[in-house]
C-alpha positions, 0 to 999 in steps of 0.5 A: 661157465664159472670161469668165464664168467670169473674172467668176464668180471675181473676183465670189466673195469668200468664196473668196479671203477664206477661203484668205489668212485662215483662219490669221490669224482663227483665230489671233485668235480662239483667243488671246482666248477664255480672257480672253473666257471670265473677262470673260463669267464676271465679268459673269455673277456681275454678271448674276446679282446683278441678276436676283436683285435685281430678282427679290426687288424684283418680289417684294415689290412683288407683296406689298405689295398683299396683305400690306396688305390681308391678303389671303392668297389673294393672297399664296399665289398670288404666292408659288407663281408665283415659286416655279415658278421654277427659278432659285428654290429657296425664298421665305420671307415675314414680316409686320411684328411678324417672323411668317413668313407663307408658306415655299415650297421648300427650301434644297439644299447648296451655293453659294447666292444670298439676297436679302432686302428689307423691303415698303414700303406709303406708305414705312411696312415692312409686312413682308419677303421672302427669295429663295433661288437654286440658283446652279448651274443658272444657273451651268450655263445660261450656260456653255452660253450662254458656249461657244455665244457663243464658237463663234458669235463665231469662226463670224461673225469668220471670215465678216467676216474673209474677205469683209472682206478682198476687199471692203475690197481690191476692191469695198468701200472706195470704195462705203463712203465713199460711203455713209458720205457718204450716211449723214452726209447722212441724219443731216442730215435730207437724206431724198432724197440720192443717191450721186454715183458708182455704188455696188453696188446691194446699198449701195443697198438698204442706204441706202434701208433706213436712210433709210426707218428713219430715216424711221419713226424720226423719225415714231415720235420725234414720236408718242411726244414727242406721247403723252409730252407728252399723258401729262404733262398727264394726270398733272400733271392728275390730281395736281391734281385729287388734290391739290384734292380731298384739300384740299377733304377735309381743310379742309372745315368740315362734315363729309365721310365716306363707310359703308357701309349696315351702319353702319361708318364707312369715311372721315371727314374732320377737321371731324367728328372734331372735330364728335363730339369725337375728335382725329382721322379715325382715332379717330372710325373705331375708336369707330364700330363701329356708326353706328345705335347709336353716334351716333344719338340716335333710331336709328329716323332712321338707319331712315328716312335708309336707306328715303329712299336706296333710294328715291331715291338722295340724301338732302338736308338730312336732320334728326336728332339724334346723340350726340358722344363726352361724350354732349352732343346735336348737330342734324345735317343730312345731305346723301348720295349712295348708290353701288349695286354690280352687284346694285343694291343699296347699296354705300357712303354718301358724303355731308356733315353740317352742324352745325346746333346752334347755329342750332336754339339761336339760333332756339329764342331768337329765337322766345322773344324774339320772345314775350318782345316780345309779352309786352311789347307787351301789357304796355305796353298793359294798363299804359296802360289800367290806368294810366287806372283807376288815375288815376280811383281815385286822383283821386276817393279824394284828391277824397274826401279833400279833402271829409271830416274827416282823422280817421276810418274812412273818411278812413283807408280812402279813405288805403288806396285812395290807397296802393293805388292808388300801390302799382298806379302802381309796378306799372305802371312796372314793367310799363313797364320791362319792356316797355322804354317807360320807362328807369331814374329813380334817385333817392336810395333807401333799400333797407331801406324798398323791402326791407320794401315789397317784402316786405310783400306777397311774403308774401303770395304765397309758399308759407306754408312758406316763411319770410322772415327780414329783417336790415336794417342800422339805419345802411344808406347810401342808393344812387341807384337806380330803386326799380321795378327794384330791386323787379323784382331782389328779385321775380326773386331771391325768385321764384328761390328760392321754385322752389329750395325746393318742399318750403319752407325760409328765404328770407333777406334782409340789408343791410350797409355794405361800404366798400371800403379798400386793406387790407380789401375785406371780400369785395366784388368786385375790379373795383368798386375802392375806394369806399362800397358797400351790399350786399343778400344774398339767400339760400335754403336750397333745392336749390343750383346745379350746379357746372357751371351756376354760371358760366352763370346770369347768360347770357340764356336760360340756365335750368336749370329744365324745359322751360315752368318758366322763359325764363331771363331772370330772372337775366339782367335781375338782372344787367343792373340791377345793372350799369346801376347801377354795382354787381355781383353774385355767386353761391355755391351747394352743391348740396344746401344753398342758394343765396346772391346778393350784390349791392353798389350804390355809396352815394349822397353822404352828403348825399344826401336819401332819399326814401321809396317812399311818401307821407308825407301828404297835400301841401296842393293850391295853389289858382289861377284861370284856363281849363284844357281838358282833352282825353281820350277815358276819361271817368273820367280826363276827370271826375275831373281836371276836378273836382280843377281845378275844386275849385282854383278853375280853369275847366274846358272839357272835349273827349274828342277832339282835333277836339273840343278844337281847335273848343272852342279855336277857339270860347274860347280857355283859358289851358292845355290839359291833352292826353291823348296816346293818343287815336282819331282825331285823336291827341294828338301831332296835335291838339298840332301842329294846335293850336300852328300855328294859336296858337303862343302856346297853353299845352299839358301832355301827360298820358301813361300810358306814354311814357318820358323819350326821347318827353317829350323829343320832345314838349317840342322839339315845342311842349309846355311838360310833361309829366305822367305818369298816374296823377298825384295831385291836389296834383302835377296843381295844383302842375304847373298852378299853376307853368305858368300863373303862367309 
């Protein structure tokens, strides 16, 4: 019994403890409870600035939302569930024109606590708040907590104090070095360290408590550096992805916007604002009101474009036409996605638009250049054909010509068809030169003579109520020009303007000579420089041009004439021509008063000879001796040129193909072989190779109704000695003759 009760009061330390320091842990906590209290007051006052801080801080972070989107359901309910505070006296909110929004409670009498802070949406002020505390109630609650704390601190000091003393004088000291060994030894990772001496088991316990803490401590360590880490990577992700987006948005070409299916625009990006004429997004969102109304040019498209999104859900390649802010028409192709809502129904529209306009305008060209091609192709052919009639008249009327007296009604009829049929010869080359078979001749030319030519029988084909007025200069320079293109300019222009006056009017034409000195440019264009120059007006009294049209005319395809009226070629060749001869050309024009045209040619050497568009008289036809064979598949051009030879005093072996013009050659040799070029069969290019291979030293002209000077030149480098354009008169078929022959 003795023993253990000797072993029960050694072992109770709170007994012992207790009776040698009560006086000294009272002591020591009295004294420094008034410091204790004006610190804990002082970091109360702190304290309390914070929370009302943090109070008004979550408060406007709770408002940005609503006050941004305007939502006042929202606003009351955050504004109530900060009022049932009871720290919280007041709350006052204001938007960011300074307009109070919301006021909850009232402010008492005495010392008060304000906060006010401005709300902040993408670091633009949106509006601010004002929290009022009631400082007492708290004031009052953490006195409480303060005189709690104190009694607590004096409770728990006395305890540590009296178990301290015996466990530090008996039992603690040694066993605490111990542990403090151990627990340095767990900070050093050493998980399964165990104390040399023995130690109370309750200092065991407490070592393993913190080894297996320090344990979960380092696992949890590792979970979270792994979630940080993955964490990390999902946010440098996401702004990636963000960032890509928002540049694939605002750099796009095309054109990327998302509405709803009522027809309001909700975003758009840069490239249709700009594709509608607007500076930004956000202008293009205020105009739009209504996308069916405002940008369709059909409205019924919008229509179909929403039936095809119920339907199937996307819209590829859509066609339709809108209207961009000045009213100009675009061709659009929409491409779009329909998100539905829970309902099924359609909630947004996100799609892309492609601007198409110029593509539309640029196949619209091609197809019409296609059949300004086809045009030409045909008539390239018909002025062949033709080419090969008109030869037949022209060689049999200077064959008729050539038989009877040069005076008299029929000599002067058969010199009309003559005429004529050279009058169809330059018709033909004009043909040619459209068809692009035959480039530009220049020669001296006197414009005054082509004007009066070309205006003998436009006259006949304008409307009577149009009237031609010519003022030619008497001493006009001439030019160097192709006199079949410069008919084609006068034609375009007279053509231009007989449209201009449909009602009639004056179609005026005038020469002068424009030299172009240092001092006195007389209204010729600057970038001709100086030199002698010869300008041909052309004015009409007709509807004028628009001002804005004025500075296009001249582009291919540019018409202002409806749609079938015109190709917009007309203009443009003027000026292509006019260019091609080293000249210029200039319009003025007053809507309602007329149209003038100004072309300025460079003047030809003033030794230079003028030739005229037409023949002056009949050439004595030279005369000669010798074999020709003339191969031609058209009997007539065959006939008549084997008579003109034969008149001259030639022998003539005729062959309608070239199988039959080599046999004949083969059979009796000619002096000369007359080739037509285009002929079935064999062909004249071929029937030339076959014939030169086989006699190298044969003499052959190649005769041709539409080839121009790049094929004469192939045709010379192949073996043909010349080359005679059809239709050719008489004295030019003998003269040619004559001059190879005598070679």
């Amino acid at each position: 019994m003795g023993k253990g009760a000797s072993a029960s009061g050694r072992g109770s330390l709170a007994t012992a403890v207790a009776a040698q320091l009560v006086f000294l842990v009272l002591l020591s906590c009295l004294v420094p409870i008034p410091a204790v209290y004006l610190a804990a007051r002082t970091e109360w006052e702190r304290e309390l600035h914070n929370q009302a801080d943090a109070l008004v801080a979550y408060l406007a972070r709770s408002l940005e939302v609503p006050l941004w989107e305007i939502d006042e359901e929202g606003r009351r309910t955050v504004v109530d569930a900060y009022v049932s505070n009871q720290a919280v006296e007041r709350i006052r909110v204001w938007d960011a024109d300074g307009t109070l929004l919301e006021e909850r409670g009232a402010a008492g009498e005495g010392e008060r606590l304000i906060r006010r802070m401005p709300v902040i949406h993408d670091g633009v002020p949106i509006g601010a708040v004002e929290v009022t505390l009631d400082t007492r109630f708290t004031e009052a609650a953490a006195r409480r907590i303060l005189w709690s704390n104190v009694l607590v601190t004096l409770v728990v000091a006395l305890s540590i104090a009296w178990g301290g003393f015996i466990l530090v004088s008996r039992h603690v000291r040694r066993p605490l070095e111990e542990l403090g060994r151990a627990l340095d030894r767990l900070a050093e990772g050493d998980y399964e360290y165990t104390p040399g001496a023995p130690v109370p088991r309750e200092f065991t316990g407490v070592l393993d408590r913190f080894r297996r803490m320090a344990c979960r401590v380092q696992e949890r360590e590792r979970a979270l550096e792994a979630m940080n880490r993955q964490l990390e990577l999902e946010v440098e992700e996401r702004v990636r992805a963000e960032e890509r987006y928002r540049a694939l948005f605002e750099n796009a070409v095309e054109g990327i916007f998302v509405s709803t299916p009522e027809g309001r625009l909700v975003t758009a990006n840069p490239a249709l604002a700009r594709m509608f004429g607007f500076d930004s997004p956000r202008d293009l969102l205020d105009f739009v009101d209504d996308i069916r109304t405002r940008l369709y040019v059909h409205p019924e498209q919008r229509d179909e474009f929403l039936r095809i999104l119920e339907g199937q859900g996307l819209v590829h390649h859509f066609e339709m036409q809108a209207r961009t802010r000045t009213g100009k028409t675009l061709d659009l192709l929409v491409s779009a996605r329909a998100f539905k809502g829970p309902d099924g129904s359609i909630d947004r529209i996100q799609g892309f638009v492609l601007d198409v306009t110029q593509q539309k305008a640029m196949e619209a060209r091609v197809r019409q250049a296609q059949k300004m091609e086809a045009v030409g192709t045909l008539a390239g052919g018909v002025a062949h054909d033709f080419n090969n009639l008109l030869q037949a008249i022209l060689g049999y009327a200077e064959l008729l010509l050539e038989a009877l007296p040069k005076e008299g009604p029929v000599a002067k009829s058969l010199q009309g068809i003559r005429n004529a049929a050279l009058r169809g010869k330059s018709l033909t080359e004009q043909l040619l030169a459209f068809s692009r078979q035959t480039p530009a001749r220049k020669r001296p030319l006197d414009l005054n003579a082509e004007i009066r030519s070309v205006f003998q029988w436009l006259r006949r084909t304008l409307p009577r109520m149009i009237r031609v007025e010519l003022d030619l200069a008497e001493d006009l320079w001439p030019v160097r020009a192709d006199p079949s293109q410069i008919g084609q300019v006068l034609m375009n222009l007279a053509v231009n303007a007989r449209d201009a006056m449909p009602e009639g009017g004056v179609l005026a034409v005038r020469t002068r000579n424009a030299p172009v000195e240092e001092q006195d440019p007389r209204g010729v264009p600057p970038e001709l420089g100086l030199g002698r120059f010869v300008e041909v007006s052309v004015s009409d009294t007709g509807q004028g041009i628009p001002p804005d049209a004025l500075e296009h005319i001249f582009e291919p395809f540019f018409t202002t004439k409806g749609v079938g009226e015109g190709t917009g070629l007309g203009l443009a060749t003027v000026y292509g021509i006019v260019q091609e001869h080293g000249g210029a050309v200039t319009c003025e024009s007053t809507p309602g008063r007329g149209t003038t045209f100004r072309i300025f040619f460079p003047a030809a050497s003033e030794n230079a000879r003028e030739v005229s568009a037409e023949p002056d008289g009949d050439p004595e036809p030279p005369g000669g001796t010798g074999t020709v064979l003339v191969v031609d598949d058209e009997d007539m051009v065959r006939e008549v040129c084997a008579e003109i030879l034969d008149t001259a005093g030639y022998r003539v072996l005729t062959a309608d193909s070239g199988e039959r013009a080599l046999e004949i050659y083969e059979a009796e040799t000619a002096d000369l072989v007359l080739l037509d070029l285009s002929m079935p069969g064999m062909g004249g290019r071929r029937c030339l190779k076959e014939l030169l291979a086989r006699h190298p030293d044969a003499r052959v002209v190649v005769a041709t109704g539409y080839l121009g000077e790049n094929h004469t030149a192939d045709l010379l480098d192949e073996g043909a000695l010349r080359v005679i354009h059809k239709p050719y008169r008489a004295a030019e078929l003998l003269r040619l003759v004559g001059e190879v022959l005598g070679a």
